[in-house]
LUMNUGU-572264 format. One record per residue (C-alpha): residue in one letter; x, y negated, z negated. Coordinates in steps of 0.05 Angstrom, whole numbers, plus 32768, in hexadecimal, padded with zeros to 4 digits. Each point is the difference from the previous one (the first is absolute). Example, Ala and Ser with C-alpha at 12.3 -4.5 7.8 and 13.67 -1.06 7.14 Angstrom:
# LUMNUGU-572264
A80F6805A7F64/S801B7FBB800D/
END
This chain:
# LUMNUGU-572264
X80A87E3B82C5/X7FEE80097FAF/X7FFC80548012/X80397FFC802C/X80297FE07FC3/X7FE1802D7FCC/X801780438029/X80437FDA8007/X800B7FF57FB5/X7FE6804D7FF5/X802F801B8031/X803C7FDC7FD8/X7FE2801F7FBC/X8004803D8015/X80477FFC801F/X801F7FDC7FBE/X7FE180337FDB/X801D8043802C/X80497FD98001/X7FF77FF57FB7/X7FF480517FEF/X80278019802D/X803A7FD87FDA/X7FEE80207FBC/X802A80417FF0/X7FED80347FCF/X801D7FFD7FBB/X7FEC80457FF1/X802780287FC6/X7FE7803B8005/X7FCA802D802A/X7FBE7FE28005/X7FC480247FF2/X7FE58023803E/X7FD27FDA802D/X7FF77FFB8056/X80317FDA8022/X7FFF7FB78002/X80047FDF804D/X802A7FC4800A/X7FE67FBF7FDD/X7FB880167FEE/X8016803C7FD0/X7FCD80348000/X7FBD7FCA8012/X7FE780268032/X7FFF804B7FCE/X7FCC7FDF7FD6/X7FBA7FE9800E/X7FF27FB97FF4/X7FB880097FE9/X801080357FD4/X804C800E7FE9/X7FED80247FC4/X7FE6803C8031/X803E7FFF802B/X803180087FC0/X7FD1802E7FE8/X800E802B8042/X804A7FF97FFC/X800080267FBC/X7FF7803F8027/X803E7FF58022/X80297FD77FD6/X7FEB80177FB8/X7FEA7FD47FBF/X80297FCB8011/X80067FD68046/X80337FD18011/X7FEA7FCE8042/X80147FBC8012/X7FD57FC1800C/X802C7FCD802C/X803A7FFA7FC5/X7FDB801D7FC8/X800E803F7FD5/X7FBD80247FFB/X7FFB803D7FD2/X7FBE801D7FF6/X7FF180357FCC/X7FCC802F8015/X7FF580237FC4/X7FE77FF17FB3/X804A802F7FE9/X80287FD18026/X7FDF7FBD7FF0/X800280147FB5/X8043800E7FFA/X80177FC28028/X7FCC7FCB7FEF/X7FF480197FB7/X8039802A7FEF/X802A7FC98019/X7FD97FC87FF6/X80347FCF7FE5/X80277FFE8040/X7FC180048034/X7FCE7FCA7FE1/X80197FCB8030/X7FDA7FF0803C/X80267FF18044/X7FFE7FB98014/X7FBE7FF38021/X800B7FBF8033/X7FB67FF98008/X7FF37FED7FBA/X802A7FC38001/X7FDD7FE98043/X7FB680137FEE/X80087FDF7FB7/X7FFD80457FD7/X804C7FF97FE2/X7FD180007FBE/X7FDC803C7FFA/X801F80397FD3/X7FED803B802D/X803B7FE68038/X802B7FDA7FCD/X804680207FF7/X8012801C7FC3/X80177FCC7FCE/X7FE67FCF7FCB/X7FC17FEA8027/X7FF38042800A/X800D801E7FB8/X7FD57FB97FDD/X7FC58018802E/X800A80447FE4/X7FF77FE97FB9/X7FBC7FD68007/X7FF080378027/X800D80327FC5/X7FD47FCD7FCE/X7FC380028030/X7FFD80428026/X801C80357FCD/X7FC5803A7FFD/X7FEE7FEA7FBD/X7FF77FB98016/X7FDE801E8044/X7FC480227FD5/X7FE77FB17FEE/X7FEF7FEC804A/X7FCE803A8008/X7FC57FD87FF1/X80107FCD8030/X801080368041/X7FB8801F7FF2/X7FDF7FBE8000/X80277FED8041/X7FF580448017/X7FA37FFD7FEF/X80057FB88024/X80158017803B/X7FC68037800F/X7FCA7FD18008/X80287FDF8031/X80138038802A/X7FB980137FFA/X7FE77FBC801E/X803680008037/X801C8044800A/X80227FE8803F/X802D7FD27FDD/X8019803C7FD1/X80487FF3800F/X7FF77FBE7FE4/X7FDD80117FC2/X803B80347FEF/X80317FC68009/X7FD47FD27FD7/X7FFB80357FCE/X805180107FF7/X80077FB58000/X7FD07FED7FCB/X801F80397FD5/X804D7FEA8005/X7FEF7FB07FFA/X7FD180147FBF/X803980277FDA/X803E7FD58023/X7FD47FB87FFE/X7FC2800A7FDA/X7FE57FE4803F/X7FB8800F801F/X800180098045/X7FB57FE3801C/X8006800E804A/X802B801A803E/X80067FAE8005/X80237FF87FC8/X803E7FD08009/X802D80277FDF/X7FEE804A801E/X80017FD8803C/X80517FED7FFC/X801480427FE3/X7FDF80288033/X801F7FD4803B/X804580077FDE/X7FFB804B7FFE/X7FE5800A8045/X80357FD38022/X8035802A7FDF/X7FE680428008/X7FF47FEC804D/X803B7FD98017/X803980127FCE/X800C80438025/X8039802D7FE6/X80167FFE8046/X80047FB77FF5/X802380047FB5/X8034802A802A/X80087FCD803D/X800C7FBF7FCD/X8029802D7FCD/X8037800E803F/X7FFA7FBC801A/X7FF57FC97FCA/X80127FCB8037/X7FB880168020/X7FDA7FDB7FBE/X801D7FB98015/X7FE680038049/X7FC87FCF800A/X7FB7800F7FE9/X7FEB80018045/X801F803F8017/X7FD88031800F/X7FF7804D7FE6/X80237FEF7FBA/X7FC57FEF7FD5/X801E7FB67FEF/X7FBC7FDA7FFA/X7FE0803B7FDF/X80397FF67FD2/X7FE97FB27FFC/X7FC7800F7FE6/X800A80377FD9/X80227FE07FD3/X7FC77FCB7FEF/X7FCE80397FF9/X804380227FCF/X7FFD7FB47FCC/X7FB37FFD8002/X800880467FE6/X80307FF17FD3/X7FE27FC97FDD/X7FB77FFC800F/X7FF080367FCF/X803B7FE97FC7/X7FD77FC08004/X7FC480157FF3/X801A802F7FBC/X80247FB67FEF/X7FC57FDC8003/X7FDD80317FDB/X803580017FCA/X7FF07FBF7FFD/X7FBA7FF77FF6/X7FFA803B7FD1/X7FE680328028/X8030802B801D/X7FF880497FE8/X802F803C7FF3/X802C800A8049/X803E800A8011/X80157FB98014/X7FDA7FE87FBF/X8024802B7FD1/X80487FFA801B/X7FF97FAD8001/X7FE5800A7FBA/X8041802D7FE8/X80377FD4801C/X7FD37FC27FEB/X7FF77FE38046/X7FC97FC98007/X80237FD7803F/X8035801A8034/X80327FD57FE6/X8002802D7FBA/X802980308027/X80067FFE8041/X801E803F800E/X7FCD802D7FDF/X7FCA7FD6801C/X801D80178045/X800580527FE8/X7FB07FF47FE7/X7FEA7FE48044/X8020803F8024/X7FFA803A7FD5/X7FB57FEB7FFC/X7FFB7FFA804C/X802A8036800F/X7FC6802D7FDF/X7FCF7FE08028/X8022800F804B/X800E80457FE6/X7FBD80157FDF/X7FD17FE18031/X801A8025803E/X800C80487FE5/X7FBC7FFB7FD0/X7FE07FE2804B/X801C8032802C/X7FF8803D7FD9/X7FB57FF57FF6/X7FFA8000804A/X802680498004/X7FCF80167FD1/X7FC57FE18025/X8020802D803E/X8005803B7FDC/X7FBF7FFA7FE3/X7FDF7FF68045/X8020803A801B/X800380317FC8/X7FAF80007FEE/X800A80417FDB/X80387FE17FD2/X7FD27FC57FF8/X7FBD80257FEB/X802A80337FCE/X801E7FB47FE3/X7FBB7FE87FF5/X7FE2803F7FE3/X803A7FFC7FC3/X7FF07FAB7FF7/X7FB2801C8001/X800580387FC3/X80297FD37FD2/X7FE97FBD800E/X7FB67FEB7FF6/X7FD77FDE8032/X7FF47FC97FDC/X804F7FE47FFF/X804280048029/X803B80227FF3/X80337FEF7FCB/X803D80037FEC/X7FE480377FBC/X7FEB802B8034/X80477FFF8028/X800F80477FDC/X7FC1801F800D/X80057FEF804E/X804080308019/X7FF180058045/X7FFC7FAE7FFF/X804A80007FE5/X800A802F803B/X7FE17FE68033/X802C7FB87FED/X803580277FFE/X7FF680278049/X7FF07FB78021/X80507FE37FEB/X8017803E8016/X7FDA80108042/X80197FB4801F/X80257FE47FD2/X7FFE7FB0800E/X804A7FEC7FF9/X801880428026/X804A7FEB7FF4/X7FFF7FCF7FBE/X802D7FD47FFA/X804680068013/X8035800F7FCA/X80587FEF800E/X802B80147FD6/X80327FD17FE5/X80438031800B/X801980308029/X7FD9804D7FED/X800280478015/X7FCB802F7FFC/X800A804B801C/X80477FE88021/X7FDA7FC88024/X80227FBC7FFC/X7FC77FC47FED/X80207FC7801A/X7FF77FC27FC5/X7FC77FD1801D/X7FE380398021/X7FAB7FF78009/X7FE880447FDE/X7FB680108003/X7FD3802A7FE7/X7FD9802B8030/X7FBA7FF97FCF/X7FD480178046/X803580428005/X7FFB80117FB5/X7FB17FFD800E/X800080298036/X803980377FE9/X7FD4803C8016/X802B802B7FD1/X7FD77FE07FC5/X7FBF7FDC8021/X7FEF803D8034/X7FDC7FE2803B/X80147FBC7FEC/X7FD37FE28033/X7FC1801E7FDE/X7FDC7FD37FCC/X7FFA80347FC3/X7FFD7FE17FB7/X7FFE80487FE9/X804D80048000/X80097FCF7FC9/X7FD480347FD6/X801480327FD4/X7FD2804F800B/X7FD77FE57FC6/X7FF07FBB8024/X80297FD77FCE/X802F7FC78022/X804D8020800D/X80387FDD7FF1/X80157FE08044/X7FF27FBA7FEF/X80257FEA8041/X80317FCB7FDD/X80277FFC802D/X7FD07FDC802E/X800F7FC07FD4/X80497FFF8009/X803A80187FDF/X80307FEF7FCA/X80087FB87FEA/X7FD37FF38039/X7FC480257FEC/X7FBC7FD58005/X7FF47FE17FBB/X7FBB7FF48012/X7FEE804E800F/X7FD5800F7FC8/X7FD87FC08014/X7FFC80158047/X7FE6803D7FEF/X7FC87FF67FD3/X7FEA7FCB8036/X8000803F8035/X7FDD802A7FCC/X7FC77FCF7FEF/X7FF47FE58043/X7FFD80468021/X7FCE80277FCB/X7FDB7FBE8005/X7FF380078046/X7FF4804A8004/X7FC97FF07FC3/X7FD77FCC802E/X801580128044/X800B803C8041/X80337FE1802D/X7FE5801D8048/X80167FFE8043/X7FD27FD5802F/X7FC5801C801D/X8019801B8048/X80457FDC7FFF/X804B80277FF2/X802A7FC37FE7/X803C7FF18017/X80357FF57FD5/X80317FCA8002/X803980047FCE/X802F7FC57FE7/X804580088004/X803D7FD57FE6/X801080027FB5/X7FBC80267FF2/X7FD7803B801E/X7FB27FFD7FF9/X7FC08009802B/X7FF17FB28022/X7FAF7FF47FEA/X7FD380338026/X7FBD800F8006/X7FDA80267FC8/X7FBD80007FE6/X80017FFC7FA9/X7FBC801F7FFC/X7FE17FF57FAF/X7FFB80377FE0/X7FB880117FD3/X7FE17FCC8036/X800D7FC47FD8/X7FF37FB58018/X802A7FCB7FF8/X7FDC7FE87FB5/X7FFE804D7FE6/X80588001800E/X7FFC7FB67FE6/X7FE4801F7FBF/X802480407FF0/X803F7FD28005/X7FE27FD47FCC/X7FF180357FD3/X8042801E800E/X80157FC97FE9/X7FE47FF67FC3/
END
């Protein structure tokens, strides 16, 4: 009887929801951009791969051109395929597309916080400030200390459990973004407050489908239907929003308390309570709000790109041994074997800068960013942008343009370096956003990339396992990386757990 009701209520979903599209009539003023022809009610869901839309738009360029227009159930989609296009809507024309379109989900999961999603407005533009304050490349240069120390720590525990390397990379990223955001020391994977951040992100990245943003943004009336339904994520939602408060305030907490007893250090939180003169919430509530999700907001996004792109790398690495061994032999002639990389040696290590740069580009982890909408009605090249319209960025298509990355499938740092093996000037920026929208925390992110990669190469060969091809599982939703595989981290210069335990110290020192 309970399945017989569930299919009922499921059946009536999906008939509300055809009657309801099929109502809607196009508003269009002027000639869409080209794109395949949407079907009745769906739009065009059945041109694009679930698991991987990013490839499918990517496809359509070669018969639709640098801009794509489909449609997602009642949604506008416009998807710009190429780095001219993006730039001269996104940047170019940044004061009328840094909006983002209304994202249902984020209400219902708890995330109406986070600056990434907000729309554009005074949350937004506050978070941009403290942002500003904290992560301007000046400002960045100050937390390098801190990433290499996070970055040494984490070697002797991949050493002593290279099985669990997907773990350490998260533990690293984390222990980075809670030092500079928190000045908060991360102990273990156990930790109470890793533990509610990580469950927040993974219900949202898992459950709060686009296809699902889509579905609640056309219906609203589908949000008030009973948390038992099934199919619509409602007691994910539940409970994602107790893992979202813990997240919020857990960590705030702590940099009170600290405050407090005299023994908070120089972080973000710590340094924007001390310039508007906050000691309780009460002192202004408002900014204490902005604090708790600016600060958070750099968590969710930090963690899971730093996380995800480590484990493209570790691919790469596996699979490319040639590119690997030619990365060691530069770490071996300019660093001695008595200490790890650092950040003086950065410009004497090119085809390190390369190789970071070839693992963004080869999968790049958010293949479509984040959605931009533009806030009025737009032409571009006699195409009409309807206002509202969800415009994204095609990052995976720029990446793979073969007319500037030949054989775009091939892992080859060599084409981010000039004849004389200096580093070009392809800095890929446009795989942190665009415009007003640009990642504040880029320099940050990369430097963590940059330390925790040479590190790696310096004590480690990533190797397939003896006698075994692994098969390769990738995530898909908001992100795109390789799902934990198996892979041996042999040590390089044969040395035991105590010798690695020692050249960090003396790294160290």
């Amino acid at each position: 009887m309970g399945l017989l009701i569930q299919d009922s209520v499921a059946i009536a979903i999906g008939i509300l929801t055809c009657l309801a599209i099929a109502r809607r009539t196009s508003t269009h003023k002027g000639r869409l951009p080209p794109g395949p022809t949407p079907i009745p009610f769906l739009g065009n869901v059945f041109d694009i791969k679930a698991a991987a839309p990013w490839v499918s738009y990517a496809e359509m360029r070669e018969t639709y051109g640098d801009i794509v227009y489909t449609k997602l159930l009642n949604m506008d989609m416009i998807v710009l395929n190429s780095e001219e296009v993006a730039n001269e809507l996104l940047e170019g024309r940044s004061r009328i597309y840094s909006d983002r379109p209304y994202i249902a989900t984020i209400d219902l999961f708890g995330w109406e916080w986070t600056t990434s999603l907000a729309r554009y407005g005074a949350m937004f533009n506050t978070h941009r400030r403290l942002y500003h304050q904290v992560f301007r490349s000046e400002a960045a240069l100050t937390y390098r200390p801190k990433q290499l120390q996070k970055a040494y720590e984490m070697l002797p525990s991949i050493h002593h459990d290279p099985e669990s390397y997907a773990g350490h990379f998260e533990a690293f990223a984390a222990s980075v973004v809670m030092s500079v955001v928190y000045d908060y020391d991360i102990t273990s994977h156990n930790d109470p407050i890793l533990h509610a951040a990580k469950c927040a992100l993974d219900l949202f990245t898992r459950v709060a489908t686009p296809e699902k943003a889509a579905l609640f943004g056309a219906f609203p009336f589908l949000m008030k239907l009973p948390s038992w339904v099934p199919g619509l994520g409602f007691k994910e939602a539940i409970l994602s929003k107790k893992y979202v408060k813990d997240m919020l305030d857990m960590p705030y907490q702590y940099v009170i308390h600290s405050r407090a007893n005299g023994t908070a250090q120089s972080s973000m939180v710590s340094d924007t309570l001390e310039k508007y003169h906050i000691v309780q919430e009460t002192d202004n509530l408002g900014m204490v709000a902005d604090i708790k999700a600016s600060a958070a907001t750099v968590y969710a996004g930090a963690v899971e790109t730093t996380t995800s792109t480590l484990l493209v790398f570790t691919l790469a690495m596996m699979n490319n041994p040639d590119v690997q061994k030619r990365a060691q032999s530069e770490i071996d002639n300019v660093v001695c074997c008595d200490r790890l990389p650092n950040f003086n040696d950065l410009p004497a290590l090119p085809y390190i800068g390369a190789l970071v740069r070839e693992v963004k580009r080869w999968h790049p982890v958010a293949p479509l960013g984040i959605p931009h909408s533009n806030m009025e009605d737009d032409f571009y090249s006699d195409y009409f942008i309807p206002k509202g319209a969800t415009v994204m960025a095609n990052i995976w298509a720029m990446s793979h343009d073969p007319k500037k990355y030949p054989e775009p499938e091939s892992f080859c740092p060599d084409r981010f370096l000039n004849p004389d093996g200096t580093l070009n000037d392809d800095t890929l920026p446009w795989l942190f956003g665009y415009g007003r929208r640009r990642c504040p925390g880029r320099y940050i992110a990369d430097a963590s990339l940059w330390c925790a990669m040479s590190c790696i190469l310096a004590t480690f060969t990533i190797e397939k396992p003896v006698g075994q091809e692994p098969q390769i599982k990738w995530a898909s939703g908001l992100s795109s990386y390789p799902m934990s595989f198996p892979c041996r981290f042999v040590p390089r210069e044969a040395r035991d757990a105590q010798g690695l335990t020692s050249l960090v110290q003396s790294s160290l020192a």
